[in-house]
C-alpha positions, 0 to 999 in steps of 0.5 A: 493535526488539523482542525478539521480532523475527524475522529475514529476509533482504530483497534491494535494487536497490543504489540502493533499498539507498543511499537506505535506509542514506542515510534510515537515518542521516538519521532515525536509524533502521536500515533494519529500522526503516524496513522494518519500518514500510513493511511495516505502511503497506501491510498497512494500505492493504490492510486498509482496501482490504478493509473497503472493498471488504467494505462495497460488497459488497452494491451492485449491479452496473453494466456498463462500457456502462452506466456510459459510458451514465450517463456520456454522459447527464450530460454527463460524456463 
């Protein structure tokens, strides 16, 4: 961990907490590592969801009603 980390309080489920220490001492992290990391996973996934959804921004819009249209038409429902 770097010493510019910054310290938080996080409370588990106690069985969330008993796989954490279990994985902890598996992989031989601590489980701030393993926090740390599952954090960053997720703020990721967010991000690409943003650039995602910031790339489609400009597609037209279809309703529901005619997208189960589109649908019936192809065959698909």
């Amino acid at each position: 961990m770097s010493n510019l980390s910054k310290r938080s309080t996080i409370y588990f489920e106690p069985s969330i907490h008993q796989a954490l220490k279990l994985k902890a001492a598996a992989s031989d992290l601590s489980i701030s590592d393993i926090v740390d990391e599952a954090v960053r996973l997720l703020m990721r996934e967010d991000q690409e969801d943003l650039s995602a959804f910031t790339e489609r921004a400009n597609e037209p819009e279809i309703s529901y009603e005619a997208l189960l249209d589109d649908l019936k038409k192809h065959g698909k429902i």
